[in-house]
C-alpha positions, 0 to 999 in steps of 0.5 A: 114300197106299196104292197097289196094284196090280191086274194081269193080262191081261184078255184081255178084262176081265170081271165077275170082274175088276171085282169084283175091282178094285172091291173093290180100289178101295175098300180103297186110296187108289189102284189101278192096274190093270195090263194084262201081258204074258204070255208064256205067252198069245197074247191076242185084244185088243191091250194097247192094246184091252186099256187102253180096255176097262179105261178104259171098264169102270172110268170110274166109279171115280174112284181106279182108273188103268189102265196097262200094263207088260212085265216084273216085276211087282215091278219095276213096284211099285216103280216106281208107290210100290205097297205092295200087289199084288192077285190074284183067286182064282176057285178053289183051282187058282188059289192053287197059281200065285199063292201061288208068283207072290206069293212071287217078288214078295215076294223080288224087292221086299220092301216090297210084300205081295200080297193075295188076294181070292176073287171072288163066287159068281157069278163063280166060274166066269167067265174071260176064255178062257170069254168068248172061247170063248162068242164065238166059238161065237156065244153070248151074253156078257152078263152075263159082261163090261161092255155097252160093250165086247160089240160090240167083243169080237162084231167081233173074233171075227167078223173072227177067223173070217172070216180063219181061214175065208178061210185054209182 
């Protein structure tokens, strides 16, 4: 059985990220995705938001699991049998970081490769940081993540500005 991985902050999960992890799932036999921890990132959305949005998101993909780590993410290959760690490339800025990450992997656990897959046109321009900042300015995120969990991204910015606006 081919398993891979699919991690990343999903900070909150998008439809560039499931392109990704529906292609992903329909390449291997098992795909995990992995909600990290990114120590250069201060995220909105707890890990344990993070997970259910990720759950309700990919419900429908029956060899899609979701999980999450802190550590290496060579480490946590190893850990699940995975073989194959995969990455998603918006554009060409992406590649420079994830060419050096996946050969860090590869020399922390040599029996897991990384793949690359280019997102869609269509979401070539589409981030979770652009999400949270449309949100935030009350703009409209459909189209940009899953119609479940728009109203618990709306509620989180709300409460976020109201504590910010209470502050000041």
């Amino acid at each position: 059985m081919k398993t891979a991985v699919c991690p990343g902050s999903f900070d909150p999960v998008t439809f560039g990220h499931l392109d990704i992890i529906r292609r992903a799932a329909g390449m291997f036999d098992r795909v995990i995705v992995a909600v990290m921890t990114n120590a250069a990132k201060q995220p909105m959305f707890t890990k344990e938001e993070r997970v259910e949005f990720l759950r309700r998101a990919t419900a429908g993909l029956d060899n899609v699991e979701i999980d999450s780590f802190e550590g290496l993410l060579a480490d946590y290959a190893r850990q699940k049998n995975a073989t194959v760690i995969v990455k998603g490339l918006r554009a060409m800025s992406d590649f420079e970081y994830e060419f050096q990450m996946a050969l860090t992997n590869r020399r922390l656990n040599p029996e897991t490769e990384t793949a690359f897959l280019t997102t869609t046109a269509e979401h070539m321009y589409l981030s979770s940081s652009l999400v949270k900042q449309v949100a935030e300015f009350g703009g409209d995120i459909t189209g940009f993540v899953p119609d479940g969990i728009i109203e618990d991204i709306m509620n989180k910015v709300s409460k976020a500005g109201q504590a910010a606006a209470a502050r000041e």
